[in-house]
GUDO-500118 format. One record per residue (C-alpha): x, y, z. Coordinates in steps of 0.05 Angstrom, whole numbers, plus 5000, padded with zeros to 4 digits. Each point is the difference from the previous one (the first is absolute). Layout:
XYZ;...
END
This chain:
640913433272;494650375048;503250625036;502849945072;495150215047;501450655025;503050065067;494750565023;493049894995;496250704987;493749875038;504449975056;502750765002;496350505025;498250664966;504050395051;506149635003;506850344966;501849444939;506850305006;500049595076;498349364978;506149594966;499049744938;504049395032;495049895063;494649424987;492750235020;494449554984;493449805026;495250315041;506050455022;497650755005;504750605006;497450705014;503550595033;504950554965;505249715060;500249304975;506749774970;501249244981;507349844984;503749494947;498549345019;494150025047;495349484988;492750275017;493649495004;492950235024;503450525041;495850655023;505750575001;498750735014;505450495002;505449405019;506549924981;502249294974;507049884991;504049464958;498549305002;494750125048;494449444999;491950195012;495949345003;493150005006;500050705048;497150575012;505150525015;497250745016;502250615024;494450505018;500050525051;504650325040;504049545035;498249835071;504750045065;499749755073;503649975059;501949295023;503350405072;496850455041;506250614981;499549834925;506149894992;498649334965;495350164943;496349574950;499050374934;497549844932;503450164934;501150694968;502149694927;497549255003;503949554973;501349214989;507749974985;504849524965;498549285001;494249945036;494049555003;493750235016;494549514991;491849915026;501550725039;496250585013;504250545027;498150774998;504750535004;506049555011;507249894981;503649434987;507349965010;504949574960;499549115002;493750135033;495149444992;492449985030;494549574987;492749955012;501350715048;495650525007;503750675019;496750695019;505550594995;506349575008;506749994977;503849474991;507649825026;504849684960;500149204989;493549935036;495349364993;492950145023;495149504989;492050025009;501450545055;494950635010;504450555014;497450665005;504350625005;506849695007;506350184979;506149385015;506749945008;504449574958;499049194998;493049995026;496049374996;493150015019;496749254978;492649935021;495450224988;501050495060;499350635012;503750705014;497750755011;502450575007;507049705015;507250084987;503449364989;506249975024;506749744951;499549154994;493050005029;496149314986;493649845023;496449274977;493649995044;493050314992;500450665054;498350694996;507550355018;500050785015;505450365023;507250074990;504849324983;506050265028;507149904981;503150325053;502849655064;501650535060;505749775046;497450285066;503550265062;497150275059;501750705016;499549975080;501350775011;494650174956;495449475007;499449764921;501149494951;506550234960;500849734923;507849885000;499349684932;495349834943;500549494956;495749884940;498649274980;495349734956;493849855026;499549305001;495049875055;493849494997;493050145003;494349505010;492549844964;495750575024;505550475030;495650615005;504150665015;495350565025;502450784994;492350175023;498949835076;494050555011;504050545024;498050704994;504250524961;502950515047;495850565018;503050684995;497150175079;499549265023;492350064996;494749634956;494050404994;496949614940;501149604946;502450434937;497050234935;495949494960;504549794942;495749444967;501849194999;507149835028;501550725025;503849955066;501550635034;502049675067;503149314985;508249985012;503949494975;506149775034;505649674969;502349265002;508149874989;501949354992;507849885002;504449604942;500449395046;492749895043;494749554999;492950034993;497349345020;492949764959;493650345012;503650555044;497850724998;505550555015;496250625014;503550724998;499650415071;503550625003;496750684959;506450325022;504550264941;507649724995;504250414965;506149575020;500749315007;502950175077;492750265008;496549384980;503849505041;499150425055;492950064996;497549315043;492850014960;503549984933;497749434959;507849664974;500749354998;506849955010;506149664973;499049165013;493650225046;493749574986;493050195006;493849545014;502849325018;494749765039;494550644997;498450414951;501250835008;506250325008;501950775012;504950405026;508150055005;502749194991;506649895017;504149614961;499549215021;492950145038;493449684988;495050484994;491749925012;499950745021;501350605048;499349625067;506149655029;494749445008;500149984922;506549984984;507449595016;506650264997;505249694963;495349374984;502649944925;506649865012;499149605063;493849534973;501250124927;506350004983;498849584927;495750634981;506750395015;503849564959;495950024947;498750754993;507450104999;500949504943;495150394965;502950595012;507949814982;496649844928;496350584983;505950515031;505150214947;506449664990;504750505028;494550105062;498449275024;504550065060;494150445032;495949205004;505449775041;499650625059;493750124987;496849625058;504750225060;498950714984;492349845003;500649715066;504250585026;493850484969;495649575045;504050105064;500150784992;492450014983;499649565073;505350505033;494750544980;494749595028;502549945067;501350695005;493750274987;497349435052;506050105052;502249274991;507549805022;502849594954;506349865038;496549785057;497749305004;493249824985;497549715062;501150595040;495550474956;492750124991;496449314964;495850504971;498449814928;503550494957;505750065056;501149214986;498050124927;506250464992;504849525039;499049414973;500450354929;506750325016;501749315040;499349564936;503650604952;505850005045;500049204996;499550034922;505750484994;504449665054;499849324971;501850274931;494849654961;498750394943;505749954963;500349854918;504649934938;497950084928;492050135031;501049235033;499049945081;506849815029;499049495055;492849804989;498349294986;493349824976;497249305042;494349804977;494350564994;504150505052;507050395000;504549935050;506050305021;506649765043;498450715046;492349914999;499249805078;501550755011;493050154973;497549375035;502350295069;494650534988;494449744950;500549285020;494249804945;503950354941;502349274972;493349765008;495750534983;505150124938;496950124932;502450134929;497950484948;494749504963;496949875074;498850725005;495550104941;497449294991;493250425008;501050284927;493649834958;498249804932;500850664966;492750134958;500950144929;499750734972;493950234968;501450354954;499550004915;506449874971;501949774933;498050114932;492250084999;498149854949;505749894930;496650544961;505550384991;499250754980;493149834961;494250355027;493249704986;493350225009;492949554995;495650274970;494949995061;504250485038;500050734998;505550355022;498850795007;503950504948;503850215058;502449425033;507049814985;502049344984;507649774997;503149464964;498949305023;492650035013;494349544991;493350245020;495649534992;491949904994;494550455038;506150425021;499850805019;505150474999;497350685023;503350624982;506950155022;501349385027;507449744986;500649194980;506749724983;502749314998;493749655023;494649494990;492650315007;494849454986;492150255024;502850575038;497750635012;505750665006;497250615034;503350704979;506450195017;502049295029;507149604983;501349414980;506049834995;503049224983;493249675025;496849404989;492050175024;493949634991;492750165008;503150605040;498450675007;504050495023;497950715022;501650754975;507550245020;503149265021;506549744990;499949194986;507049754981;502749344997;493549695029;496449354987;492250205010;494349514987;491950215020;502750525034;498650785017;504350545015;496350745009;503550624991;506350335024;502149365013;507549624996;502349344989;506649754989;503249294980;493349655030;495049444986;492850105013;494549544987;492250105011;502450715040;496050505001;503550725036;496850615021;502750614982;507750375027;503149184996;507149825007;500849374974;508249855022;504949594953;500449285016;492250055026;494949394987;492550125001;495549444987;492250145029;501450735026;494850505006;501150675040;496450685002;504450515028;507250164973;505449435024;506749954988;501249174990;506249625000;501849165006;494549624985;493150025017;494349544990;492750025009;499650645037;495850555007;502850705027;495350495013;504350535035;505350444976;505949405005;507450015010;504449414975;505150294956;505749545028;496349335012;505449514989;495049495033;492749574974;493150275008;494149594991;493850115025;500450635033;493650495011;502750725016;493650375046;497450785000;499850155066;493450225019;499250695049;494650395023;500350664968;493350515016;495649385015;501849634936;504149374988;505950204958;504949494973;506550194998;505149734949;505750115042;506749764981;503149215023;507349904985;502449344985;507850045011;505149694950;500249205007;492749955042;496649474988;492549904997;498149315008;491950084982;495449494977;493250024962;496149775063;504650395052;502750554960;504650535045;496550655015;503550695013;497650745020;505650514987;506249635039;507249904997;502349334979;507350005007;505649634959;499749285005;493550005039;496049324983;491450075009;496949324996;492949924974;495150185039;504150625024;496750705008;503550625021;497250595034;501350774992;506250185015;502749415017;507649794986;501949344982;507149605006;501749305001;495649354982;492050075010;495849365017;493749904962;494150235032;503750545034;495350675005;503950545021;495950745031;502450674990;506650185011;502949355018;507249815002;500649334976;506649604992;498749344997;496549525058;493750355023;503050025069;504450554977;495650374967;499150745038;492050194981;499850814993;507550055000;501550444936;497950665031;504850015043;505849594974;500050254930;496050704992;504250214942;497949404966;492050165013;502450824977;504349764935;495949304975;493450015029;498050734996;503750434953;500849504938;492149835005;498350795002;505150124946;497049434960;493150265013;500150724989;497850545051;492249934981;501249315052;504750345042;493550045065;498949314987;507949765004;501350475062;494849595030;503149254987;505349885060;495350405048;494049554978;504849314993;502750115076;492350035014;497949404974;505849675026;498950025075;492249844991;502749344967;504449905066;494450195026;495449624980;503849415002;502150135075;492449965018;498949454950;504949575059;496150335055;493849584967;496750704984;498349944933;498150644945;496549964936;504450444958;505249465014;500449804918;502450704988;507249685025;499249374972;506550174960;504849995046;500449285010;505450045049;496850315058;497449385041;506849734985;503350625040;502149935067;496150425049;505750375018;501750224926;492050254988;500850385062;506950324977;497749994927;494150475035;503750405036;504150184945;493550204959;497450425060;507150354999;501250124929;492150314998;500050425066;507250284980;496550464949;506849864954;494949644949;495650614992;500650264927;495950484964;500350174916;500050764994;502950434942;500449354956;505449695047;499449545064;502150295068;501049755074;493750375039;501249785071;500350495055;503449435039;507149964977;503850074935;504249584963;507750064988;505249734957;506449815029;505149524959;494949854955;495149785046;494150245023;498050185072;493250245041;501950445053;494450215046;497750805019;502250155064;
END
């Protein structure tokens, strides 16, 4: 009878791992690799093609087909402005009792208890307890308890609240409260008052392409208020001015599809009475909704209101529960089911005490704005917010009057269901005031019928390849003395494997390994990759990756990447070529980047895209400039091969869609849809129909932006040795600007100029109106003669040189203020 096969496999222990750790009763087979004196595996953990360093696997634990690592010290960040939420990795990793981790990569995590993931990559997480994440990037995150994240989606640098679920494709930063605040209004002292707080679970509902955004462009706060320069060079990514200001999203909201809720406020909170009284606060509050019908919200958003932004134009008071009342229903259904048996009373109150938050939030309102809301409305100003706040407090009082919101066991009491709307035998009370609210009525499903087709994850999941622990060699490779190669390997013919470089777990056929790279769980092709790079779970075919290079949990075909790439889980390259360092995320497509690139949260498709050097004139030379574009999460470029979309360094917001044909000048910031054909000159505002667009308008409507994006991350991705030539690119962009205008001004006074091909670009100017060129040119002539855009490099760091004005910094923005 042959002997039972033992339940540890010796190739897969590590010389530095304590024997005396590892139970005799675990099961470790495979490729799995264990190293670390730290690393303890308990009785009855089953181990397969696991990575483990200096982790601690308890009982009846299950590793599929992962890598799990811990390496480094573990990271932290601040998901509120006073820190007093913090996201932290793990101090002793761990994957506890009875759970499953399978096709993961997760670094520096923990795993709590009936935890279950799939197909996720994780940074420097740790894990809550019962938590089901599927194909979900999540990168320094640390959840609460019952946390469902299906996808693949995607979450940074984020606290997720207890009960969280999110099933749509987004990028979500920021905090996912639990708390509700019961407000009062304190009239003595002019402030919101939290008479109670209640924590729920946080059951609210998020669309396809909900992109939360902690990173508006703000400045930090400067110690005097002044901005004298730029900050010490501190290489590729450095930011020594960017803010970040939180999002908090409440237990009961909603975040309608393709909706991006952008943080406001640098202030610091250090009590929740703080936060709800500061108006430029980003919280979504309990049963608010954001983006029905646009797509940005910001700011403080009372509970029951409609948000699209700041501006009373943007938003409606009380519109949930007077136009959507099903959505009500429905979220307090939800929420009666995932509260607690002894707590589900809280569903049945819940909504009243919203509404009576809402009407101290509007008693604070009129306050501030000297509005009577005992007086009737005819007799006071019609000015908008004036009538803004009355009709608000008008419908609140009408909700709470006619008693609608009352429920047993989580079910509506009175509400009857006729046809596709809910009505109630009190209803005409809200009819007195809103007298569309039957009509215009619409139910959850309505509100995010916009939800798309989520794409599939890219990323490399599975067993590779069935070999097991067996490492194999051809004899047509060499493989250096000093390379390391783990169990589960298979590298194949004409393959390299310089010195130093670490292999484990992967499939190596014709590839060459420079020194000091890592492969880890890889199946490459005809790839190389350069000195000190980290590949792990990766798919590469005919592809290139140069040195000090990342990629994570990506596929990459016939991609070729210059040096200092970030190639971000769930990323798809097929025909990529770039020559400056990128960060790329989503999926990109026949595209060629050749400036420094930003795209780390692109949630969206890119195909066809052509990212521009700018070109200044620097001591009588032509110098090209790869200056940085950002592409935000969910954008969309919509290039083909005979109209691909062009870009010089810009700012392509969240959910922006570029159509072929599209180029985008310096500076330029982009929102909404993008017709084809559309050529946009330096600077330009553009949100959708051309008629809208506001030529030359950054300068002055978003300066921090130009400081933060355009400048600073180009001259820290470029080094001081290009510091004269990027102090020269807004100064030189403005210019070129107006003699476009310019030129096309006199082009319509029949005067013609031979240098006109040098605007040929910008597509869009004979479709301006004469009045934007001339506004568009005024705001170049402004922005130039100011003197703000005068920089100089000295002492290895950029610097504002004008003897004109300075700049300031007040609430995170940044201000010119003229001498004298």
């Amino acid at each position: 009878m042959p002997p039972e096969k033992p339940n540890i496999e010796p190739h897969c222990i590590g010389p530095d791992v304590n024997p005396a750790n590892i139970s005799p009763d675990a099961k470790i087979s495979g490729a799995s690799y264990l190293t670390g004196s730290r690393t303890v595996v308990a009785g009855g953990a089953v181990l397969r093609d696991a990575r483990l360093h200096n982790v601690v696997v308890e009982t009846e634990a299950i590793i599929v087909d992962s890598i799990v690592v811990a390496e480094g010290e573990p990271k932290s960040h601040r998901c509120d402005t006073a820190g007093r939420t913090v996201v932290s990795g793990a101090e002793q990793p761990r994957v506890a009792r009875c759970c499953d981790v399978m096709d993961s990569t997760l670094i520096n995590m923990s795993v709590e208890e009936k935890t279950k993931i799939c197909s996720t990559w994780a940074h420097d997480c740790r894990f809550g307890r019962n938590n089901i994440i599927s194909e979900a990037k999540l990168t320094l995150v640390n959840t609460g308890s019952h946390v469902e994240v299906c996808g693949p989606t995607e979450v940074s640098e984020a606290w997720l609240g207890d009960h969280t679920a999110i099933n749509r494709r987004g990028y979500f930063e920021g905090l996912f409260s639990n708390k509700f605040h019961r407000l009062e209004y304190d009239r003595n002292k002019k402030l919101l008052r939290i008479i109670e707080t209640i924590e729920l679970p946080h059951v609210s509902r998020y669309g396809t392409n909900t992109i939360n955004s902690t990173n508006s462009g703000k400045l930090l706060p400067q110690s005097d208020g002044q901005l004298p320069g730029f900050g010490a060079y501190g290489g590729l990514w450095h930011d020594p001015l960017l803010s970040h200001e939180q999002v908090e999203l409440a237990p009961c909201c909603w975040i309608a599809p393709w909706t991006k809720v952008v943080g406001q406020s640098a202030a610091s909170h250090h009590t929740d009475e703080e936060l709800v009284n500061d108006k430029l606060t980003t919280f979504v509050m309990p049963f608010a909704m954001a983006g029905v019908g646009g797509d940005l919200t910001r700011g403080l958003v009372m509970p029951g209101e409609l948000s699209l932004g700041l501006g009373y134009k943007q938003r409606r008071g009380c519109w949930v529960f007077t136009y959507a009342p099903g959505a009500v229903i429905d979220m307090v259904g939800r929420l009666h089911k995932a509260l607690p048996p002894d707590n589900k009373t809280i569903a049945d109150t819940i909504v009243v005490k919203a509404i009576q938050t809402a009407q101290a939030m509007v008693e604070a309102m009129a306050d501030e704005n000297g509005v009577d809301l005992n007086s009737p409305t005819e007799g006071q100003k019609k000015a908008g917010r004036t009538r803004w706040i009355l009709t608000t407090h008008e419908l609140i009082r009408a909700h709470l009057a006619a008693d609608l919101w009352q429920f047993e066991n989580g079910q509506p009491c009175e509400w009857n269901k006729e046809g596709d709307r809910w009505t109630h035998p009190r209803f005409e009370q809200i009819l007195a005031i809103a007298p569309d609210a039957l009509d215009e009525q619409v139910d959850e499903e309505q509100l995010f019928e916009d939800d798309k087709p989520v794409l599939p994850a890219a990323s490399c999941s599975g067993s590779l390849f069935g070999m097991g622990g067996l490492t194999i060699v051809d004899s047509s490779a060499t493989v250096s003395p000093d390379a390391q190669i783990g169990p589960g390997c298979l590298i194949g013919a004409d393959t390299v494997v310089e010195a130093g470089a670490v292999v484990w777990n992967s499939e190596l056929n014709g590839c060459r390994v420079e020194k000091d790279a890592r492969i880890e769980r890889c199946r490459l092709r005809n790839t190389h990759i350069g000195s000190d790079t980290v590949v792990r779970s990766c798919d590469a075919e005919n592809s290139r990756i140069d040195q000090n290079s990342t990629a994570d949990a990506a596929r990459m075909k016939n991609a070729t990447l210059a040096a200092r790439a970030t190639v971000a889980p769930f990323a798809d390259l097929t025909e990529v070529e770039t020559t400056q360092g990128v960060i790329l995320g989503g999926r990109f497509t026949n595209t060629r980047i050749d400036t420094v690139l930003m795209s780390m949260h692109m949630a969206g498709n890119c195909e066809h895209l052509r990212a521009l050097p700018t070109t200044i004139q620097l001591n009588g030379r032509n110098v090209k400039v790869p200056a940085v574009p950002m592409l935000g999460a969910g954008a969309e470029i919509r290039g083909t091969a005979d109209s691909p979309v062009c870009m010089e360094c810009c700012f392509i917001g969240s959910n922006a869609v570029l159509e072929a044909g599209t180029y985008v000048g310096f500076g330029s910031f982009v929102m909404g849809r993008i017709d084809t054909g559309t050529g946009l000159p330096p600077f330009t505002i553009a949100d959708g129909h051309l008629s809208r667009h506001k030529i030359g308008g950054v300068p002055a409507s978003m300066p921090s932006t130009i400081i933060t994006h355009f400048i600073n991350w180009t001259f820290q991705a470029l080094g001081p040795e290009q510091g004269p030539a990027v102090a020269q690119l807004v100064k030189q962009a403005l210019a070129r600007g107006a003699e476009a205008v310019e030129w096309e001004l006199a082009r319509r006074d029949g005067q013609t100029e031979a240098d006109g091909k040098r605007f040929e670009q910008y597509h869009s100017l004979d479709r301006y109106s004469e009045q934007q060129l001339k506004v568009g040119l005024a705001n170049y002539h402004k922005a130039l003669e100011s003197g703000a855009w005068e920089i100089e490099c000295k002492d290895g760091q950029l610097w504002f040189a004008s003897g004109k004005g300075k700049w300031l910094e007040r609430d995170g923005s940044a201000f010119w203020e003229k001498h004298g």
